[in-house]
C-alpha positions in Angstrom: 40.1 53.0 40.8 36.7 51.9 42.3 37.1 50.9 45.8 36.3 47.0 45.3 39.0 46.7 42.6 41.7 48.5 45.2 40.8 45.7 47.7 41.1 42.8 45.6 44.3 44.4 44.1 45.7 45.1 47.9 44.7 41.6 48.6 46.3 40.2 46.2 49.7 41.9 46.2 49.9 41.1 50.2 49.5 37.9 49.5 51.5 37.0 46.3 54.2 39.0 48.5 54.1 36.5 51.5 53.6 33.5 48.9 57.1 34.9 47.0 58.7 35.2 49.8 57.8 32.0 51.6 58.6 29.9 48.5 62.4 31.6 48.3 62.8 30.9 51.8 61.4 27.1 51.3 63.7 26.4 48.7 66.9 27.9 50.4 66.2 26.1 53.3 65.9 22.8 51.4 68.8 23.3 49.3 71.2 24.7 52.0 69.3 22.2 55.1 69.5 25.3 57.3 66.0 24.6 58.3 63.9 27.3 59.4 66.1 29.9 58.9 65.9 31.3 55.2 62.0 30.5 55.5 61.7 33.1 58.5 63.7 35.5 57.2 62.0 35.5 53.5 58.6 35.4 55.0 59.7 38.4 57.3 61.1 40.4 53.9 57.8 39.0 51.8 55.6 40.4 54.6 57.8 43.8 54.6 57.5 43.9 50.6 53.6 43.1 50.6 53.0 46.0 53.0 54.8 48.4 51.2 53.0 47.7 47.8 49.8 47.9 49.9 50.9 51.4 50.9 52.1 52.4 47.4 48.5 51.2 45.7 46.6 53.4 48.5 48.5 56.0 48.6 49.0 56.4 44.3 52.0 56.1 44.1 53.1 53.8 41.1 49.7 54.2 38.8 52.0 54.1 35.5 55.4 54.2 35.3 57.5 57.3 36.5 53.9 59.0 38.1 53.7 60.3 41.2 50.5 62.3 42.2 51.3 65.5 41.9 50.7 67.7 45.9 46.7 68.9 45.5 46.4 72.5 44.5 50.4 73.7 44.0 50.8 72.8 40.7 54.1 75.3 40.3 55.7 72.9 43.3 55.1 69.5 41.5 56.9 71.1 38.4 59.8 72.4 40.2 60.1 68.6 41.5 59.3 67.7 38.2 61.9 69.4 36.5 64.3 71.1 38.7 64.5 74.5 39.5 63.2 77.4 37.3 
């Protein structure tokens, strides 16, 4: 992936995160009136969420579904993880 579309696509998902989160936590607290509460606490979980998808689209991890990069160079280890032991 070229480096600008990894930014925009880190960007994005830390923000949609945070935005997900603070919405839930908006609503709660105006359906429950337990004012600031939920809000804290789902912008805290949104923020938690948004970092680890930044992680998982640096690091590879979750390019298609079930697809881990395999380690560099030991292709016999990635198929023993892949499919048990021989």
């Amino acid at each position: 992936m070229p480096g600008l579309g990894l930014a925009f696509r880190t960007g994005i998902e830390l923000v949609s995160a945070l935005a997900v989160g603070v919405g839930i936590g908006f609503l709660l607290d105006k359906w429950l009136d337990t004012t600031p509460w939920f809000l804290l606490v789902f912008f805290f979980l949104g923020a938690a969420a948004g970092f680890l998808n930044v992680y998982r689209a640096a690091s590879g991890i979750g390019l298609a579904p079930g697809y881990k990069t395999p380690p560099e160079g030991n292709a016999e280890q990635a198929d023993e993880q892949k499919n048990g032991p021989a």
